[in-house]
MARBA-338149 format. One record per residue (C-alpha): residue number from 1; residue in one letter; x, y, z. Coordinates in pm, 1 decimal. Each point is the difference from the previous one (the first is absolute). Layout:
// MARBA-338149
num_residuo_px_py_pz
NUM_A_X_Y_Z
...
END
This chain:
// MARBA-338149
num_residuo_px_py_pz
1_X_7983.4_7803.7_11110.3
2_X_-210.9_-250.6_197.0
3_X_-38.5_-326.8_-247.8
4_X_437.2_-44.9_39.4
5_X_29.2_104.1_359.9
6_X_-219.6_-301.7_71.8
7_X_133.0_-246.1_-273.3
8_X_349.7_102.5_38.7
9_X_29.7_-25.2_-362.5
10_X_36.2_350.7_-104.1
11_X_237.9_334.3_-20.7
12_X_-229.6_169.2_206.4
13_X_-17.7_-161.6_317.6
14_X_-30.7_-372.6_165.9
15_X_-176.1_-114.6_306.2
16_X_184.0_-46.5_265.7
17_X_46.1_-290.0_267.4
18_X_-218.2_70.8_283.5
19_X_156.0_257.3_271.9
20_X_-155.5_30.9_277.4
21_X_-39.2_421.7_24.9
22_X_-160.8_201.8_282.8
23_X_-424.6_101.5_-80.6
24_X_55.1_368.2_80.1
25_X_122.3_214.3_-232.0
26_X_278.6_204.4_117.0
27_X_332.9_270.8_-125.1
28_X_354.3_-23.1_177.2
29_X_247.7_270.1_-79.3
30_X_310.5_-192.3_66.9
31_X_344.2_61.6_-22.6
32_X_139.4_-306.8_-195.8
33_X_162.2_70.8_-332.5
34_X_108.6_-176.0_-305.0
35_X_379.7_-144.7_-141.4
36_X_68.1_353.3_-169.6
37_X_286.2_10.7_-293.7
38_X_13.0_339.6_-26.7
39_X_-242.7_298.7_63.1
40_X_-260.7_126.5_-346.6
41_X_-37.2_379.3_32.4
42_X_-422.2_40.7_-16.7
43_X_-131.8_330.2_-99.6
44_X_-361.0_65.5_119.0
45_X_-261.7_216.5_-161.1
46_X_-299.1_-33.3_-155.2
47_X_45.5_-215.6_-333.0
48_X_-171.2_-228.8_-189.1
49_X_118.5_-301.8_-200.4
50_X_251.3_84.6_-258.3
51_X_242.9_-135.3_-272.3
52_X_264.4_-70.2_240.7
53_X_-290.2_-236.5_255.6
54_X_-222.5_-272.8_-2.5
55_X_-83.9_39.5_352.2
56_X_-253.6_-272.6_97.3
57_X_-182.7_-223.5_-128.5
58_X_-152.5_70.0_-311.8
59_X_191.8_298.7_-35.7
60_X_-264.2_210.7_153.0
61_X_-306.9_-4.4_262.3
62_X_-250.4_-77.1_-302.8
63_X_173.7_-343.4_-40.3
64_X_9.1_100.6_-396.8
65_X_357.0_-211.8_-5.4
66_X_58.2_331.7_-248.3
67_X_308.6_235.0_7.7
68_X_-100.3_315.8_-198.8
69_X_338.9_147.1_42.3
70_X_170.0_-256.7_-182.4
71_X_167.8_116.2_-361.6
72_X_326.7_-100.4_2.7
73_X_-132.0_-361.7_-91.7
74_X_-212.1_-51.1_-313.6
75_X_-102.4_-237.5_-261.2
76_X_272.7_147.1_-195.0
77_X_331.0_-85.3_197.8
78_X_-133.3_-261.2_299.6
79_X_103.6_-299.3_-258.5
80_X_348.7_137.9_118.0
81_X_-43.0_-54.7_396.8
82_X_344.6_-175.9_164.4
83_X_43.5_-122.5_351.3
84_X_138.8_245.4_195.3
85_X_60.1_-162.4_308.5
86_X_-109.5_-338.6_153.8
87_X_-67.5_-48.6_383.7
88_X_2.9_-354.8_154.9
89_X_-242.6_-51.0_317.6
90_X_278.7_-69.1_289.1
91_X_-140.9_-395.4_55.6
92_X_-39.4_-250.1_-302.9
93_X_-302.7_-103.0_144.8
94_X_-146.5_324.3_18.8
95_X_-277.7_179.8_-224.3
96_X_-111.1_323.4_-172.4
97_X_-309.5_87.9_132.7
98_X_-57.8_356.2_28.9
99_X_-34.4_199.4_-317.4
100_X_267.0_296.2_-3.2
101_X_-38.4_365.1_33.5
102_X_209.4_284.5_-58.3
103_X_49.1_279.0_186.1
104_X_229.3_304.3_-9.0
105_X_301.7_-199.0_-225.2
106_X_-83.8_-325.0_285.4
107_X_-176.0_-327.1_-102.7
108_X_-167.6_-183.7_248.4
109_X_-53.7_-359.1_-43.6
110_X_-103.8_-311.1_319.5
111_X_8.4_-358.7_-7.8
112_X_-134.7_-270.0_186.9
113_X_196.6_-24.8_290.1
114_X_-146.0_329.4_149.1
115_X_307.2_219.9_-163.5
116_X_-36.5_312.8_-157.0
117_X_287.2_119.7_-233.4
118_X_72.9_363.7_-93.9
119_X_263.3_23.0_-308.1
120_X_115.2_277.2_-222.3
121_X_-178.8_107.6_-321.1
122_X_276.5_-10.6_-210.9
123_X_259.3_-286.3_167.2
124_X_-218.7_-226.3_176.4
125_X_215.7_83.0_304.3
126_X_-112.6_-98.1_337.5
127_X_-111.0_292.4_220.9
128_X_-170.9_-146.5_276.4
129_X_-202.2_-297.0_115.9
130_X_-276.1_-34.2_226.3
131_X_-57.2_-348.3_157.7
132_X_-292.0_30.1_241.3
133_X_-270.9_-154.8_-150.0
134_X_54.7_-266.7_210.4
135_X_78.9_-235.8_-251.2
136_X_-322.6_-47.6_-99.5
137_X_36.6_139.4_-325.3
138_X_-24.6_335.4_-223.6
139_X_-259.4_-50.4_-226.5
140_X_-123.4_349.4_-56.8
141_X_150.8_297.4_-234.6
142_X_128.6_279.2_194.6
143_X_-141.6_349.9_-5.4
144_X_195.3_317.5_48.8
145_X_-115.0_318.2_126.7
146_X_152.3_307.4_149.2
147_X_319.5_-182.1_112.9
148_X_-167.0_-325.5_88.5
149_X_-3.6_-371.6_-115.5
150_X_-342.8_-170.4_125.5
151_X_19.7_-350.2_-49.1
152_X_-216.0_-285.8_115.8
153_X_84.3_-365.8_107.8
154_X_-150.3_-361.6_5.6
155_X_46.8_42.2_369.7
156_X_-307.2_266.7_-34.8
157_X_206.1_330.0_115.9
158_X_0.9_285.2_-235.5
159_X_339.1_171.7_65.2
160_X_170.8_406.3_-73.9
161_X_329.8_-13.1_-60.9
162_X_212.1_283.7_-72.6
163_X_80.6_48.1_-326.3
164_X_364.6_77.2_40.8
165_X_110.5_-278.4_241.0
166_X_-307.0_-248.7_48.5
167_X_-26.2_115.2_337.8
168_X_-326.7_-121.4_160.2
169_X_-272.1_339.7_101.4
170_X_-284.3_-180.8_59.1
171_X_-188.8_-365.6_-37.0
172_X_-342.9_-42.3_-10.8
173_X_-174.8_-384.3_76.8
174_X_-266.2_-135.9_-283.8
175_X_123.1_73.5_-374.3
176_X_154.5_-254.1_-250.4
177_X_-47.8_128.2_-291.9
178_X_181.5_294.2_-244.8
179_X_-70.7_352.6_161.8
180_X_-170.0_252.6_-195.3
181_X_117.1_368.1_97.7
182_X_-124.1_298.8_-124.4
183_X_-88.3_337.4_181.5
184_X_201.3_-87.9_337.9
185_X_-254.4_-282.1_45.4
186_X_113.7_-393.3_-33.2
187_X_-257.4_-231.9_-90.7
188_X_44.3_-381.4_4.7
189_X_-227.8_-298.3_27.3
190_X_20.7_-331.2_216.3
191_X_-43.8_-308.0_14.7
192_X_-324.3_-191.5_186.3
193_X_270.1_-334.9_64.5
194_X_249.8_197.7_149.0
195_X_-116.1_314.6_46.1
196_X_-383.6_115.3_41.3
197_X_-96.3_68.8_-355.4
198_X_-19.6_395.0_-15.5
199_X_108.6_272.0_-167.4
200_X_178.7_257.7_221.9
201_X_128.8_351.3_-51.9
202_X_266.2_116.6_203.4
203_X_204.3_353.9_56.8
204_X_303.2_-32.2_-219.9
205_X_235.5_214.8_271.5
206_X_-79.3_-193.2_293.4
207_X_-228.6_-291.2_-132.5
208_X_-264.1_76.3_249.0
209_X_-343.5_-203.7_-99.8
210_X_-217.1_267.7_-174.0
211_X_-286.9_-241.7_-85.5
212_X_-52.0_-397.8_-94.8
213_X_-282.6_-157.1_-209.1
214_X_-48.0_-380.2_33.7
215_X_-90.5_-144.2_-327.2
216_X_-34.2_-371.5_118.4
217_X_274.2_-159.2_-182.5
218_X_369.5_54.2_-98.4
219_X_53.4_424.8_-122.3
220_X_206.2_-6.6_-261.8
221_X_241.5_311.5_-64.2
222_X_-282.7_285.8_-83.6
223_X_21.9_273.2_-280.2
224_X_-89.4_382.7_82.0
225_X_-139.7_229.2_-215.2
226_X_-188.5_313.4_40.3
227_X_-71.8_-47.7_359.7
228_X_-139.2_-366.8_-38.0
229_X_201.9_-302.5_118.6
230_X_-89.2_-294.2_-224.1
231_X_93.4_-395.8_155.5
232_X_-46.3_-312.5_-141.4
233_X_-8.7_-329.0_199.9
234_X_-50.1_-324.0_6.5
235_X_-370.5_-84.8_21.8
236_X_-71.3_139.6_-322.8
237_X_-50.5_395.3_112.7
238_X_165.2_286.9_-98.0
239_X_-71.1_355.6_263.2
240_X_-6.9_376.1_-58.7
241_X_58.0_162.9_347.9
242_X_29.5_359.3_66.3
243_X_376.3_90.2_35.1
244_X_-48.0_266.0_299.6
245_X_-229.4_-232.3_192.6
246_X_9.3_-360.4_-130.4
247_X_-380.1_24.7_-33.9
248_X_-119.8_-261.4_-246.6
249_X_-111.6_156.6_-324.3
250_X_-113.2_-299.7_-199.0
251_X_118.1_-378.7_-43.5
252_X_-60.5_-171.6_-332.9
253_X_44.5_-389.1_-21.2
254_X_173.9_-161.2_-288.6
255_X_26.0_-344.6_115.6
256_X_-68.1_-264.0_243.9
257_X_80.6_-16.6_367.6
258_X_341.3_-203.5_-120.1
259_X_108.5_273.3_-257.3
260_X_332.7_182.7_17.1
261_X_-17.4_339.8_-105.2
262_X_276.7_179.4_-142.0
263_X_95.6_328.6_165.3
264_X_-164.5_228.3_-212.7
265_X_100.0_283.5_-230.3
266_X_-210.5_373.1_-81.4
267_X_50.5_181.2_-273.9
268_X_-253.2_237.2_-177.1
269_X_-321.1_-31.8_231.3
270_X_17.3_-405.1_-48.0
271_X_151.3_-300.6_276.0
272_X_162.8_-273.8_-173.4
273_X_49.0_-360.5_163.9
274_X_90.6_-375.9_-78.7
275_X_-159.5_-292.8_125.0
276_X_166.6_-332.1_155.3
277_X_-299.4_-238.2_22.9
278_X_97.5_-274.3_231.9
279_X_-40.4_-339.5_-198.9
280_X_-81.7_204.2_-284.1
281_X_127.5_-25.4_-342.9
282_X_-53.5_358.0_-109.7
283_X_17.3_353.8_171.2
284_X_-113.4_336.4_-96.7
285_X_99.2_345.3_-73.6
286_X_-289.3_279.6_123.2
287_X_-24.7_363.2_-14.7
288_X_-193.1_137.2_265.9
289_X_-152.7_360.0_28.5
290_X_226.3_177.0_264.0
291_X_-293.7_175.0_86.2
292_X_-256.4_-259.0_51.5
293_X_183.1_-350.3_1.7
294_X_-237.2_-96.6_-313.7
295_X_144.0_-251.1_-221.7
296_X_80.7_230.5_-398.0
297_X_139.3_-332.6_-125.3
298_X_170.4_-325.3_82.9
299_X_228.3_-235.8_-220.1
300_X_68.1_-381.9_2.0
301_X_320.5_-70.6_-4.9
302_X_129.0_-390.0_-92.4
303_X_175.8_-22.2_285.9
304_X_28.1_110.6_357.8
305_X_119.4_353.6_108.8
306_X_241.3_62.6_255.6
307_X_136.4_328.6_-131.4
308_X_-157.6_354.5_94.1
309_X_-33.4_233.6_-333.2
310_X_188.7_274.3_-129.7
311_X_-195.4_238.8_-165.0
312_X_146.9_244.4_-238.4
313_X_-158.0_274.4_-299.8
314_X_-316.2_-213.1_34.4
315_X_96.8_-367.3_-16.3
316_X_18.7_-228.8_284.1
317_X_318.2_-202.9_22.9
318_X_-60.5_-374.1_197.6
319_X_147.5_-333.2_-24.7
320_X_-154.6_-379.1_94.2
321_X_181.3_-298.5_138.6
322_X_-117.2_-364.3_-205.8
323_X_-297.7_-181.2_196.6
324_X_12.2_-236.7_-324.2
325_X_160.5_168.7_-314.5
326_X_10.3_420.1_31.2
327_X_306.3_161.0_41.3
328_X_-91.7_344.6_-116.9
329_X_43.7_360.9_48.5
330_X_-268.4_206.2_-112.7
331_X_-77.8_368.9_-78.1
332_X_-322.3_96.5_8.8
333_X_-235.2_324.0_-43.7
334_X_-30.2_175.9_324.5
335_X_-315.0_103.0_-84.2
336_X_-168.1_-273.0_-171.1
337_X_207.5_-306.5_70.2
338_X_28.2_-86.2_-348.8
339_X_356.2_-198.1_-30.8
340_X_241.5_197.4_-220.9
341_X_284.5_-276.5_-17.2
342_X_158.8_-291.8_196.0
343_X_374.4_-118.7_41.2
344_X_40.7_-362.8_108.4
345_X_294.8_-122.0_141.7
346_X_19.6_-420.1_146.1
347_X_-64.9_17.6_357.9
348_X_-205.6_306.4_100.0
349_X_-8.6_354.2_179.1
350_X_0.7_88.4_349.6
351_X_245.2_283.8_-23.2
352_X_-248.6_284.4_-59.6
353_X_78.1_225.3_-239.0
354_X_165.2_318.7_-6.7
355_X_-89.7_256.1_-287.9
356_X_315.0_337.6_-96.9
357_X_16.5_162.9_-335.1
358_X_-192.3_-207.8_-214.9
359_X_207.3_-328.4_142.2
360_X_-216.3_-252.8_215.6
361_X_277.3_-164.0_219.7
362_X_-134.4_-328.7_187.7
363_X_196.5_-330.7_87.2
364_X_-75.6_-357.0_-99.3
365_X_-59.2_-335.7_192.3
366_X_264.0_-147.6_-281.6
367_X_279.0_181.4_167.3
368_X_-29.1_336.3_-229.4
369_X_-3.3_303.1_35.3
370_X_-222.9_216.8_-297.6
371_X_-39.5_351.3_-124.9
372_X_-272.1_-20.4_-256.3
373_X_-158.4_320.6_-228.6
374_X_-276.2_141.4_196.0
375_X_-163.0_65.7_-340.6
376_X_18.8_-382.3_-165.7
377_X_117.1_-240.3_256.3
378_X_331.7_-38.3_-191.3
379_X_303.6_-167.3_165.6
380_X_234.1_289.3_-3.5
381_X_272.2_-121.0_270.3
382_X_31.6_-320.6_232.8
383_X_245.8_-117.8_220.2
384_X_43.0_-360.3_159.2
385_X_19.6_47.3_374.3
386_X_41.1_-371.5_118.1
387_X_-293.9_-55.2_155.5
388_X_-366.9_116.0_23.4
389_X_-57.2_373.3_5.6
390_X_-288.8_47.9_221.3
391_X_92.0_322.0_110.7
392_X_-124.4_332.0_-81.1
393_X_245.0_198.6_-204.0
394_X_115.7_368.9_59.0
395_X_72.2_275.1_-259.3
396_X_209.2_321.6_122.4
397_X_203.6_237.9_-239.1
398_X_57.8_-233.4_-285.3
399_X_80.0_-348.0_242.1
400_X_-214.2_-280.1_45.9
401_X_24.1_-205.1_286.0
402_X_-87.8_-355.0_50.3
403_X_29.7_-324.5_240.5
404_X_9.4_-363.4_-85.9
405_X_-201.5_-166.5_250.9
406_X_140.6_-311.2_85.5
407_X_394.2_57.2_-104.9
408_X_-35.0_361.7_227.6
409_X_123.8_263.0_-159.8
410_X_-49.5_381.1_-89.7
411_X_56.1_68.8_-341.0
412_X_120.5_375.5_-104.4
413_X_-80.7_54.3_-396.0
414_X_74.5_266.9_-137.6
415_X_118.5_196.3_-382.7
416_X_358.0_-26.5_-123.8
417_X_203.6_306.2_220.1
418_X_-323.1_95.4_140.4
419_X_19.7_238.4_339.2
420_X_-237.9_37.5_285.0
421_X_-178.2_322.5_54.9
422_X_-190.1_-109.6_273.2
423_X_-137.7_278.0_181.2
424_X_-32.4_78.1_382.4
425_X_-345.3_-145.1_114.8
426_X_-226.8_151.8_261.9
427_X_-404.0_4.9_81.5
428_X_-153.8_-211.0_-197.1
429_X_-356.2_73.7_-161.6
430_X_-237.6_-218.5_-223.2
END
């Protein structure tokens, strides 16, 4: 997530204009609460992601952008997605920039004026609104967990919301990026402009500071798997710390000192990361041991890559923006690299791809919005959203939900006289 926060150029996350923030870390419990609609009944317990949720980025704490619980959509019937339901930002001038989640029948969805929106599964219906960020902008995804919404800001504060009304529990000073939560823990990078360039993992009840690493540069939204939290930045370095004790593990460097690394994704004992070279006209894909941070393979792509993977049955999902003439999507061998096939479209990815049911659903800098067979690459579905589709889609019980960038708005697709099962969401686990 680090390449776009600093380029503002992606669906990710954008740099922000300098603020002016306070050195010391620090967590206020305050009072203040959001504009609240109506109240979302939130049943807790110890779950993990389902059907019915996407419910962070990437769908889980691996990053794998993969939603195993996903059958209602397939290869067979997706050519038949409609729009349900279309959501205009409140302000013309305003932009999608946080990729949605769902949560217990509730999508979640910010934009750059520091709002975060929480709508109805199945109408699009406004349920509450939380407008603290300052104004600074929401550029991160949401997370939910046990009742909570933990999302960060370009003003650097991390905030817990509850899940129900928006209500502020807790805010926590030095995180920018897209939360990763997973065994009441939250982990989140920052940023070395605005921040102080570490990775921090905090109590998820009360967001007290459990332990920081500083990694030197901007943090970009880490993956967790198996006890390991893995963070890319932007010198060129991607990190394995200890989860318990944020004890570095290895580092493995895949670039320069001005390379953006993608946030990375884990899935079957290997890391997998893109490259952003700056004044470069090509970045890469590697695998990295999980174990050891040695590099199993790495591929050239023709352009640059903005996009973190998906990673799904053994192929590794990841698209590149044009430097001078790629505008690809490629799916390649987890284990060897070797490409399997491309899809092209004018303009370029930096949505990052999100893999359900044999359907790879990722969105288009020409202003579409794709669901291509996992298998072949074949266009199965597209829609035309109006405008660039930089955001990370979300699949949850046979819907797919996307945001045009610049023209700000959430789209709801779903199957002809499809229903929402969408089940009750509590603790979540990797």
């Amino acid at each position: 997530m680090l390449k776009s926060q600093l380029a503002c150029a992606s669906h990710r996350a954008r740099m922000p204009v300098a603020i002016a923030l306070a050195a010391t870390m620090a967590v206020s419990i305050l009072a203040a609460g959001a504009t609240s609609a109506t109240a979302v009944q939130v049943t807790r317990g110890s779950l993990r992601a389902t059907m019915g949720n996407w419910p962070q980025w990437r769908y889980s704490a691996s990053h794998t952008g993969f939603n195993p619980s996903e059958h209602g959509l397939s290869p067979a019937n997706v050519g038949q997605l409609r729009k349900l339901w279309k959501v205009p930002f409140p302000f013309d001038t305003e932009t999608a920039t946080s990729s949605p989640v769902v949560a217990n029948g509730v999508v979640y969805a910010g934009q750059d004026s520091g709002t975060l929106f929480a709508r109805r599964v199945r109408t699009g219906r406004l349920l509450w609104r939380f407008d603290g960020a300052d104004g600074s902008g929401i550029f991160s995804a949401p997370a939910v967990d046990n009742g909570i919404v933990y999302v960060a800001g370009q003003n650097n504060l991390l905030y817990a919301l509850r899940a129900s009304t928006g209500r502020v529990l807790w805010k926590f000073t030095g995180m920018f990026d897209s939360p990763t939560v997973t065994h009441g823990v939250v982990y989140d990078g920052s940023g070395s402009r605005t921040g102080d360039g570490k990775v921090y993992a905090l109590d998820a009840a009360t967001g007290r500071k459990l332990w920081s690493f500083a990694t030197g540069a901007d943090a970009g939204s880490p993956a967790v798997a198996t006890g390991v939290v893995y963070a890319g930045t932007s010198a060129g370095k991607v990190y394995a710390l200890n989860a318990a004790t944020g004890h570095e593990l290895w580092s493995a460097t895949v670039g320069g000192r001005f390379t953006f690394v993608s946030s990375p994704s884990v899935a079957s004992g290997l890391v997998f990361a893109g490259t952003f070279p700056d004044g470069a006209q090509a970045g890469y894909v590697y695998a990295l041991s999980a174990a050891t941070g040695a590099v199993r393979w790495k591929f050239r792509a023709r352009g640059l890559i903005d996009a973190s993977p998906a990673v799904a049955h053994g192929i590794v999902y990841i698209g590149a923006e044009p430097a001078t003439t790629d505008a690809t999507l490629y799916a390649l061998r987890a284990g060897t690299g070797k490409q399997v096939w491309t899809f092209t479209d004018c303009c370029g990815f930096d949505s990052s791809a999100s893999v359900a049911n044999g359907v790879v659903y990722v969105g288009g800098e020409d202003s579409f919005a794709y669901a291509l067979d996992a298998a072949t690459g074949h266009q199965l579905w597209s829609s035309n959203l109006g405008s660039s589709v930089d955001i990370s889609p979300a699949v949850s019980d046979k819907k797919v939900f996307f945001e045009s960038s610049d023209s700000g708005s959430l789209f709801a697709f779903g199957l002809p006289g499809g229903r929402s099962r969408a089940r009750p969401l509590g603790r979540i686990t990797a």
